[in-house]
Structures are given as structure tokens and as C-alpha cells.
C-alpha positions as CSV (number, residue, x, y, z in Angstrom):
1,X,54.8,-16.8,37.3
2,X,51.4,-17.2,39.4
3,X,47.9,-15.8,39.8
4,X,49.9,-13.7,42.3
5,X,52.1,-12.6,40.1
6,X,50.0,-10.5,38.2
7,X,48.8,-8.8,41.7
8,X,51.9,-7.7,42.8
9,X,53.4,-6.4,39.3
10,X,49.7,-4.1,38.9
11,X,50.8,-2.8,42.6
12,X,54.7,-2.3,41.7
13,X,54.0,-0.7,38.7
14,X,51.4,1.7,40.3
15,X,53.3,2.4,43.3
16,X,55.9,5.8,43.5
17,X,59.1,3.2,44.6
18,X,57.4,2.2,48.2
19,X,55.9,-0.7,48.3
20,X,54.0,-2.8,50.9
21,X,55.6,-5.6,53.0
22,X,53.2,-7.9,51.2
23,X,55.0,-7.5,47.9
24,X,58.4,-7.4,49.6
25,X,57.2,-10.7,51.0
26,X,56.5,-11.8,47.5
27,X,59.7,-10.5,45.9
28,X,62.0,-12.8,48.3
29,X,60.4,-16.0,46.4
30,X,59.7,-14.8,42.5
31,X,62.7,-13.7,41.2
32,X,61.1,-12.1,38.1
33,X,59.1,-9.5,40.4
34,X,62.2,-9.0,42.5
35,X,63.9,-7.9,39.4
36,X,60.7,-5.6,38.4
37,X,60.9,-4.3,41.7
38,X,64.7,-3.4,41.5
39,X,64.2,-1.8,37.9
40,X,61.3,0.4,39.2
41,X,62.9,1.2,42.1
42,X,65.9,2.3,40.5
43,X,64.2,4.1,37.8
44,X,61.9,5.8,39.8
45,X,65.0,7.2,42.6
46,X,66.7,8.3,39.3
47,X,66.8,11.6,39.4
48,X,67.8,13.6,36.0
49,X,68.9,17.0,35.9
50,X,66.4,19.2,35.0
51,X,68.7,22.1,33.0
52,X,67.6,24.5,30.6
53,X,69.5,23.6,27.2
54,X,72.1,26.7,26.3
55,X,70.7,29.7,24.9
56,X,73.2,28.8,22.0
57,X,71.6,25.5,20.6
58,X,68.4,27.2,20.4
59,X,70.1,29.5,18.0
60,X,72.0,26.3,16.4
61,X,69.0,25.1,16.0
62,X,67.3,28.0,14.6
63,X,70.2,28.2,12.5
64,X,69.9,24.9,10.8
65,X,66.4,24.9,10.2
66,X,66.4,28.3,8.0
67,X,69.3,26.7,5.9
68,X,67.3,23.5,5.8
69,X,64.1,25.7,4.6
70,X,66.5,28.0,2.2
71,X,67.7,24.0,0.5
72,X,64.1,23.0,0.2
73,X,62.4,26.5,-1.1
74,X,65.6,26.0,-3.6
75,X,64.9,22.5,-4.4
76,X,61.3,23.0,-5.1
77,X,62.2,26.2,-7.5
78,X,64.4,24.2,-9.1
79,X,61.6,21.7,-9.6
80,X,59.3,24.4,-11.3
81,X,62.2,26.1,-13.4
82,X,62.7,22.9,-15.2
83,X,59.2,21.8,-15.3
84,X,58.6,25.2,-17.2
85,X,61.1,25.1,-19.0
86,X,60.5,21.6,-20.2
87,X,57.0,22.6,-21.3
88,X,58.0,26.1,-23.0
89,X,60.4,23.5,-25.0
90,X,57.6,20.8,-25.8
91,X,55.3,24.1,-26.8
92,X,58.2,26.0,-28.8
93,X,58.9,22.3,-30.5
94,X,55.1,22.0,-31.3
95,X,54.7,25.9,-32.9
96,X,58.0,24.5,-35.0
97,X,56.5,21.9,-36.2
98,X,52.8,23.2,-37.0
99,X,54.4,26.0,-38.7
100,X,56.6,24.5,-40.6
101,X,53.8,21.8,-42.1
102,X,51.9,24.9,-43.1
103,X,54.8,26.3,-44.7
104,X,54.9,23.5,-46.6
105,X,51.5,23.4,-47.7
106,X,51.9,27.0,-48.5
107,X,54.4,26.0,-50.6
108,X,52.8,23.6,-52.2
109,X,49.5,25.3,-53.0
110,X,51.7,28.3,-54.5
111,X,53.6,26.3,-56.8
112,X,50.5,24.2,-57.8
113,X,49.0,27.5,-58.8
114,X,52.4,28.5,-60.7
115,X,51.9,25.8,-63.2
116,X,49.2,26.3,-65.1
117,X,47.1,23.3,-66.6
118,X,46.1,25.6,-69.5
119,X,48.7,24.5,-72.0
120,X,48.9,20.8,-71.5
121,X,44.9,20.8,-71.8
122,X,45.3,22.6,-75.4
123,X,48.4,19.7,-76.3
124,X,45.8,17.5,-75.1
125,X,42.6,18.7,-77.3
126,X,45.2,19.1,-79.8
127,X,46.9,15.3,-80.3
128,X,43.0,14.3,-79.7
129,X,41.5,16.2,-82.5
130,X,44.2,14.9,-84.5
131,X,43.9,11.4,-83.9
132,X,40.0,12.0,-84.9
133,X,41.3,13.7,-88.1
134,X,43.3,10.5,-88.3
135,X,40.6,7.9,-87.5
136,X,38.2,9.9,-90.4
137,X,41.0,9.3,-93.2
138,X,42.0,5.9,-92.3
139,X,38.0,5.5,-92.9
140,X,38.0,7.2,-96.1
141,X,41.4,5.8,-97.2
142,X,40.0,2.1,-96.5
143,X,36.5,3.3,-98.0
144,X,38.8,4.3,-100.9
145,X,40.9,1.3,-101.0
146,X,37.4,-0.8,-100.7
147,X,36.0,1.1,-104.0
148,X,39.3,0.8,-105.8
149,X,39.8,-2.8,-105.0
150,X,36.2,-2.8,-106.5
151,X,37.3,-0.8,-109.5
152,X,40.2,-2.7,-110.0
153,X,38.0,-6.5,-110.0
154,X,35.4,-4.7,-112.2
155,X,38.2,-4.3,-114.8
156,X,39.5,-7.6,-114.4
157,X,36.4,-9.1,-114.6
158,X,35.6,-7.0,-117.6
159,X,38.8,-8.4,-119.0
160,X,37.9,-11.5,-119.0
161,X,34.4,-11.2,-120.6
């Protein structure tokens, strides 16, 4: 490919099939724009027929692309239906759970208040008072003990006078 080149592909590619003798010229020589030429030529004489498509692929058309709408719509409520439903179950599973710890605590609370503290605080001042009633005879018994041990040396002592 040459500077020339270039030229004559710009004037191939911009011509409608008829070209000038210059290029023709050219084309004998190259054999890359010959085959350009060819192509375009060909390409260009190629004439397609220019029908109207049936009236009935319209409708096949038509056709498919409300079913294909009706599959998507369905699709995308099917999407929402079990997103809801998936949160209605995460909420139901949540009211369950709350109310059921309340319950509990309800529970709780009522049988804390059932048993009364009344009585075991009277057992309790009760065995207390006692064991101070204790304490103060163990003191006088050993005070006792003390001034009979006492009594009992005096006499031996007075014995042995």
C-alpha cells in the first residue's frame, strides 16, 4: 500500500459505484484496491427488496411482547409477595418474642408478689432474739459458774485454814 493508496480508497469509498479512469488505472496494479473496488461495487449494485414485513408478524410480535410483559409484571409481584411476606413473618416473629418475654416477666413479678417475705422475716427476728436470749444466759451461766468456782475455792481455802 502507497501514498496513493489512501487517495484512491477516500474516492472509492465516496463514489456511488462509478469511478474515474484514474482509479481504474490504479486498481489494474494494487490488488488490495481492486478488491475494495469489487466489494463496493458489488455492494452498492445490490439491490434488496424493499417489502413490507406481513401484517401477521406485527401481530406475532405484538403477541409476544404482552406475554413477555404479563411474565415480567408476574415476576416482579412475585418478588413483592414474598418480600412481604417475609417481613410480616420477621414482624409476627418479633411481636412473639417481645410478648412472650413480658409474659414472663409478668409472671414473674406476680409470683414474687405471691410469696410474701412477711413470715420468713418473723422466723428470722425470732431465731435472732433467741440466740440473744441465748448469748445473755451463757453470760450469766459463766458469770454464775465464775462466782461458784469462787464459792467453791473460798470453801476449800477455808478448809484448809
Amino acid at each position: 500500500m502507497n501514498k496513493d493508496c489512501n487517495k484512491i480508497i477516500e474516492e472509492i469509498l465516496s463514489s456511488n459505484g462509478d469511478c474515474s479512469q484514474a482509479v481504474h488505472e490504479h486498481c489494474r496494479d494494487c490488488s488490495e484496491c481492486r478488491t475494495l473496488l469489487e466489494d463496493w461495487q458489488k455492494m452498492y449494485n445490490a439491490k434488496l427488496p424493499l417489502q413490507a414485513p406481513p401484517l401477521s408478524a406485527d401481530f406475532n410480535i405484538l403477541k409476544q411482547s404482552r406475554e413477555r410483559g404479563k411474565s415480567i409484571r408476574l415476576n416482579k409481584t412475585i418478588r413483592r409477595l414474598v418480600g412481604y411476606t417475609a417481613a410480616a413473618a420477621s414482624l409476627a416473629a418479633a411481636f412473639i418474642v417481645t410478648c412472650s418475654e413480658y409474659n414472663s416477666v409478668r409472671l414473674e413479678n406476680k409470683y414474687l408478689n405471691q410469696w410474701s417475705w412477711s413470715s420468713f422475716e418473723n422466723q428470722v427476728f425470732t431465731l435472732d432474739t433467741e440466740v440473744e436470749f441465748s448469748k445473755e444466759l451463757l453470760t450469766i451461766s459463766n458469770t454464775n459458774d465464775d462466782a461458784l468456782q469462787q464459792y467453791v475455792n473460798n470453801e476449800i481455802n477455808l478448809e484448809n485454814l
